[in-house]
C-alpha positions as CSV (number, residue, x, y, z in Angstrom):
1,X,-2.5,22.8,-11.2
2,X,-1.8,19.1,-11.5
3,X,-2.6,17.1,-14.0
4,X,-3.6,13.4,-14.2
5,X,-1.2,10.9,-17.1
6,X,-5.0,10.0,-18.4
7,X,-6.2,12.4,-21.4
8,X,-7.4,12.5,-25.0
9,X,-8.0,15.0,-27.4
10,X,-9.0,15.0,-31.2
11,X,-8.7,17.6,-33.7
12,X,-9.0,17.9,-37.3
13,X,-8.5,19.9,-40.4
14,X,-10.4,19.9,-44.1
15,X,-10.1,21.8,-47.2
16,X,-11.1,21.1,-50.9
17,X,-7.5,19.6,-51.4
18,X,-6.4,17.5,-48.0
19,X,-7.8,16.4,-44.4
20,X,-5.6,15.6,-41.5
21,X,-6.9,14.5,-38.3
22,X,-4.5,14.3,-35.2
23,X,-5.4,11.6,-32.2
24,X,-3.8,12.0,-28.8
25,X,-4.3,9.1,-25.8
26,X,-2.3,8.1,-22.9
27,X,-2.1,5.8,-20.0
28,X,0.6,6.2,-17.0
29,X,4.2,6.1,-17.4
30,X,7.2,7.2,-15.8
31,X,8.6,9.1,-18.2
32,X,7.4,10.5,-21.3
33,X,6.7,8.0,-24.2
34,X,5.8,9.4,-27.4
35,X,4.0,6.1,-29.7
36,X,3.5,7.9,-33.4
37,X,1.6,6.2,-36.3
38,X,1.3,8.4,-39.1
39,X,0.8,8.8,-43.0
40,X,4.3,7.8,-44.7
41,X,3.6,11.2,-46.4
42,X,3.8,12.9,-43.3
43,X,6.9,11.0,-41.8
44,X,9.4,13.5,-42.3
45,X,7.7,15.7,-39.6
46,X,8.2,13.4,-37.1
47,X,10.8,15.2,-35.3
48,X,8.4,18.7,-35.2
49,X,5.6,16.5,-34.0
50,X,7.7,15.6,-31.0
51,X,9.2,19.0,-30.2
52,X,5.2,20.0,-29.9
53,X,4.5,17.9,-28.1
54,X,7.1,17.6,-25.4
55,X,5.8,21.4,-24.9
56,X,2.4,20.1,-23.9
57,X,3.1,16.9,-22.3
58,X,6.0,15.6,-19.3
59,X,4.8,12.5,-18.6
60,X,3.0,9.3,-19.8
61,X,2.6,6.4,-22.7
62,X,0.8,8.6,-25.3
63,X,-0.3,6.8,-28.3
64,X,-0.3,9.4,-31.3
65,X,-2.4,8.8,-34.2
66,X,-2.3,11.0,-37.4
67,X,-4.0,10.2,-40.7
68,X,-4.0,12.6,-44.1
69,X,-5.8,12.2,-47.1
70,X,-5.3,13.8,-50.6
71,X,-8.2,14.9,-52.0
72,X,-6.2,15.7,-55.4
73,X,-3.6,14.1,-57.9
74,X,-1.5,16.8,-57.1
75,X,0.9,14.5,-54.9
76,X,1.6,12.6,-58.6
77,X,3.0,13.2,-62.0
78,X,3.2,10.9,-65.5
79,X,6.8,10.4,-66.1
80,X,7.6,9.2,-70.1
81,X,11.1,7.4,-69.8
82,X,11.7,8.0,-73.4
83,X,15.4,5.9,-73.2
84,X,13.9,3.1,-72.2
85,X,11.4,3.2,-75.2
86,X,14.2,4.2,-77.3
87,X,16.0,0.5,-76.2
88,X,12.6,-1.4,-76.4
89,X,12.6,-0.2,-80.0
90,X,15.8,-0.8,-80.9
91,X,15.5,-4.6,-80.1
92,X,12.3,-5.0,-81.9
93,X,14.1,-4.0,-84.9
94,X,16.9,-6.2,-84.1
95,X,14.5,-9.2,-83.7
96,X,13.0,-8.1,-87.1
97,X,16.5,-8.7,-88.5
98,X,17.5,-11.8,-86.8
99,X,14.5,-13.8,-87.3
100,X,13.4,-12.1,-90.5
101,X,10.4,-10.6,-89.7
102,X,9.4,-7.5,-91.9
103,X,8.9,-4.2,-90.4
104,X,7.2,-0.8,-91.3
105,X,7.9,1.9,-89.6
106,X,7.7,4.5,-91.8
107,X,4.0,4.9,-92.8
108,X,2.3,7.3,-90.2
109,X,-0.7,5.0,-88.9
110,X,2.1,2.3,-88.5
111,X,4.1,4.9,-86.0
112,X,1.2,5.3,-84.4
113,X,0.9,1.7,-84.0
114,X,4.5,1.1,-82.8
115,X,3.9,3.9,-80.2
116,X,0.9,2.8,-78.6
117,X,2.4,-0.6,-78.6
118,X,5.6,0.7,-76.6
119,X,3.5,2.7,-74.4
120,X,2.3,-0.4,-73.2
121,X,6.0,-1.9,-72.0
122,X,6.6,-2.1,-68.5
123,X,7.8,1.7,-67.1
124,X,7.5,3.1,-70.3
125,X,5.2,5.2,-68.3
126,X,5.5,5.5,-64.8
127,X,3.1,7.3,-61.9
128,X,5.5,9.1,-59.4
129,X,4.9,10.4,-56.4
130,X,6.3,14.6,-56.2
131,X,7.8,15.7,-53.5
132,X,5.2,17.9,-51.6
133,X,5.0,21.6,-50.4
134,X,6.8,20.8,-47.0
135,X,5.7,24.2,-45.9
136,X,2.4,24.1,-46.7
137,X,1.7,20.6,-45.7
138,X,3.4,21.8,-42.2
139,X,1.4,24.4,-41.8
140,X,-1.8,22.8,-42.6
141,X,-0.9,19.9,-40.2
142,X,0.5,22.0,-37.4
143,X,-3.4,24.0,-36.5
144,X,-4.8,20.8,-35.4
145,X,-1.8,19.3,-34.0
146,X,-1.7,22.2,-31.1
147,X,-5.3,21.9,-31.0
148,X,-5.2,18.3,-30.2
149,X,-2.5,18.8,-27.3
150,X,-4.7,21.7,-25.6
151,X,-7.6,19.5,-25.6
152,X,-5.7,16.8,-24.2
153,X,-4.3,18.5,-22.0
154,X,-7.2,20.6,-20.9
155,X,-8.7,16.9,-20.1
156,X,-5.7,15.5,-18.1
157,X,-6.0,18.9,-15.9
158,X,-9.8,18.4,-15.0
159,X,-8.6,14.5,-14.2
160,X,-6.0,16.3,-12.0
161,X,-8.7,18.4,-10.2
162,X,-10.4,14.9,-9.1
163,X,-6.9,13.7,-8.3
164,X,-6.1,16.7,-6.2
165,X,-9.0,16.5,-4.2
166,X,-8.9,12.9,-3.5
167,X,-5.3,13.0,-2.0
168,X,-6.2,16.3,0.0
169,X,-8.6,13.9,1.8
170,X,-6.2,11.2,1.9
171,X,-3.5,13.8,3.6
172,X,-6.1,14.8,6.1
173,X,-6.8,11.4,7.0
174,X,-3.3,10.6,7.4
175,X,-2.6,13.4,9.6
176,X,-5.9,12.6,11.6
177,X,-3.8,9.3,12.3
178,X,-0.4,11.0,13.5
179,X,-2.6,12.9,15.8
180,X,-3.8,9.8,17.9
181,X,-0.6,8.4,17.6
182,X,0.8,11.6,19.6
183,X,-1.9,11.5,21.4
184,X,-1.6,8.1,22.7
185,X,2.1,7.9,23.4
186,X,2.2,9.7,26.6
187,X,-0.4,7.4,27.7
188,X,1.7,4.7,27.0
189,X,4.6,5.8,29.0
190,X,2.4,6.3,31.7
191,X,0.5,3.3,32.1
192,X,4.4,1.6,31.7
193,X,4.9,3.7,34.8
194,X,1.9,2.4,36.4
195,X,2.7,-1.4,36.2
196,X,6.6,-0.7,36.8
197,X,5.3,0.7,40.2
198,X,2.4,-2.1,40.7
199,X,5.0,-4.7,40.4
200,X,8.2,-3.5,42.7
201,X,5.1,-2.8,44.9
202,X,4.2,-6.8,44.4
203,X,7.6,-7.7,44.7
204,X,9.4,-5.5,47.7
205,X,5.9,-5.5,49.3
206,X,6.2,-3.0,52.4
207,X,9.6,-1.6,51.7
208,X,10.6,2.0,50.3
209,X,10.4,2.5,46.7
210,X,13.4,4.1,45.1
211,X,11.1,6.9,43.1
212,X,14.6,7.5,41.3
213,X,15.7,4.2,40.1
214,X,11.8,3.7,38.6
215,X,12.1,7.2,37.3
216,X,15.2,5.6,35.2
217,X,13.6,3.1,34.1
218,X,10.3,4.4,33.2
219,X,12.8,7.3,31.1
220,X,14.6,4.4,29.5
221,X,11.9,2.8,28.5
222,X,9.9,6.4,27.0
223,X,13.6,6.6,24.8
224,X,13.1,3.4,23.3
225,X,9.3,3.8,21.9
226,X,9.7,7.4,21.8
227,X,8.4,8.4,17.9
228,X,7.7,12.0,18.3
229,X,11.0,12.3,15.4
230,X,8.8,10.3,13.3
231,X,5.4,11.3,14.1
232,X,7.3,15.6,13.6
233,X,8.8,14.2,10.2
234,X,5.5,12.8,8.7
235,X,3.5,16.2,9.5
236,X,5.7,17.8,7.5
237,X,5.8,15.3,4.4
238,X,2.2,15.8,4.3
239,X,2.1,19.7,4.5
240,X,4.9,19.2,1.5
241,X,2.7,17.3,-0.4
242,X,0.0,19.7,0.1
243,X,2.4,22.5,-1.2
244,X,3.5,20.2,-4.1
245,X,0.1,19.8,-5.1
246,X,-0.4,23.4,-6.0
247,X,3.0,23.5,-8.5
248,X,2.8,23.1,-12.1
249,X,5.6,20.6,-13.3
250,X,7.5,17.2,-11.4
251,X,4.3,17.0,-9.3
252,X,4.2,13.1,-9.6
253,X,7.9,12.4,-9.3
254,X,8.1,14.7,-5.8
255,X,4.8,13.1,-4.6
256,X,6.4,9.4,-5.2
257,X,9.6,10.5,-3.6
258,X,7.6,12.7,-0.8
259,X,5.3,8.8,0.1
260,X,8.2,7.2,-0.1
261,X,9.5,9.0,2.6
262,X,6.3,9.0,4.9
263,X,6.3,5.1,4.3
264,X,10.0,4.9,6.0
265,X,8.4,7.0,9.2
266,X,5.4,5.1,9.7
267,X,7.4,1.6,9.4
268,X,10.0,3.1,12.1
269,X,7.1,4.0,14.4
270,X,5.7,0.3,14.1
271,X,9.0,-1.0,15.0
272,X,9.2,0.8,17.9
273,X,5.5,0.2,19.0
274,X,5.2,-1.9,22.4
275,X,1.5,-0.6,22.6
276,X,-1.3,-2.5,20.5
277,X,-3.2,0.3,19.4
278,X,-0.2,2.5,17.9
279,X,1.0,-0.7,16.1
280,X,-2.9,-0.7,14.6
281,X,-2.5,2.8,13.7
282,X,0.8,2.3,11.8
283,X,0.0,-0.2,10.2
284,X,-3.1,1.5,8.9
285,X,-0.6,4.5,8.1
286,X,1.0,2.5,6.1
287,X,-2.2,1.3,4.0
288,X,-3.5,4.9,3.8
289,X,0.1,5.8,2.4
290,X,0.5,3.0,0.1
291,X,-3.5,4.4,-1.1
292,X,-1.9,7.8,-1.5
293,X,1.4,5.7,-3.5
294,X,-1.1,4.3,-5.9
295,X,-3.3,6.9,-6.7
296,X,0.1,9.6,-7.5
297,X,1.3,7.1,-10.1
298,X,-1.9,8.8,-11.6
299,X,-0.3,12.4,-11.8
300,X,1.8,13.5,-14.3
């Protein structure tokens, strides 16, 4: 099945203590592009997010959007830097000395005092962040990340249904062309035959024709617009495509490759053309394929 480079999918997961939420969206791209934006808490699981992912997705610019909240305090802890009250303290009582300031330290409401006042000092007491249950967090954050790529993926492959159906008609429509130009190539030659005849007619008038030397001719002149290579060759780039389309991975990059290809044939065939409505059909060839060009930088 083939899947279009267009999808989204959303999943999320809650309990009394955290919420994640994972966010998956993605435009075309040739190769795969993987655009994260996540909580800094969650950073370190940037390489697993990618591994998943990669196992979902081959192709495309995918914006990734993951946000986690912390229902608790759990994620911080009061640190007491007890050396750095120790110093603060220690030059209080030197200023007490040097400027001649009296102190009391010993008195138990005036320790209390002193302590509450140092309590106040800058990082005295801190608020740090701990270092967080990797395992856990992993596992809570790894449910809805998989759940997110299946329902992302589930709607690039209902994209790709549309997708498949439209070039199937834009395959039969090609090959509807190659038909008429096949069909009308004989005629060619023949009505080339006709006015080669007409005019030795005009010009020898009464005299013997050499059937021979216009047979020549009218063969050299089949050689040179003769596209039956071409017209063989495209058939069967479209009944590749058709078998391309029912694989499961590098269906975009054969199909780009595959109309590439057809493009070279039809070109060829207007290049030879000396007939006016074969150059028509090429050229339309070369609109419908350029069509069917467009609409595979759609497939993943």
């Amino acid at each position: 099945m083939i899947k279009s480079m267009t999808g989204f999918g959303r999943a999320e997961a809650v309990s009394k203590e955290r919420k994640v939420s994972v966010e998956l969206k993605s435009v075309n791209h040739r190769y795969l592009d993987l655009n994260i934006k996540m909580s800094k808490r969650l950073s370190y699981f940037e390489g697993e997010i990618r591994n998943v992912m990669k196992t979902y997705i081959r192709r495309g610019k995918v914006d990734v959007f993951i946000t986690y909240e912390d229902y608790t305090m759990g994620g911080m802890a009061l640190k007491y830097n007890s050396e750095l009250a120790k110093e603060y303290l220690g030059y209080l009582n030197q200023m007490s000395e040097e400027l001649g300031i009296e102190t009391h330290i010993t008195p138990e409401f005036v320790r209390k005092e002193i302590a509450e006042g140092l309590s106040r000092y800058p990082d005295v007491f801190t608020m740090e962040e701990q270092a967080p249950d990797e395992e856990a967090l992993w596992s809570f954050l790894e449910g809805p990340l998989h759940e997110a790529c299946r329902k992302f993926v589930e709607t690039r492959e209902r994209e790709g249904v549309n997708l498949k159906c439209d070039l199937l008609e834009k395959l039969k429509g090609l090959e509807a062309k190659v038909d008429v130009v096949e069909k009308r190539s004989p005629e060619v030659v023949k009505a080339y035959r006709e006015k080669l005849e007409a005019k030795m007619h005009e010009l020898l008038e009464d005299s013997q024709i050499d059937d021979s030397r216009i047979a020549a001719e009218v063969i050299l002149f089949s050689d040179k617009i003769c596209n039956d290579e071409e017209t063989v060759r495209l058939r069967s780039h479209i009944h590749g495509m058709r078998k391309i389309l029912d694989e499961n991975e590098g269906v975009g990059r054969k199909m780009d490759f595959m109309a590439q290809e057809m493009n070279r044939e039809a070109n060829t065939i207007l290049s030879k053309s000396s007939d006016l409505e074969i150059s028509n059909i090429a050229i339309d060839l070369k609109t419908e394929i350029e069509k069917v060009r467009e609409q595979i930088q759609n497939v993943e």
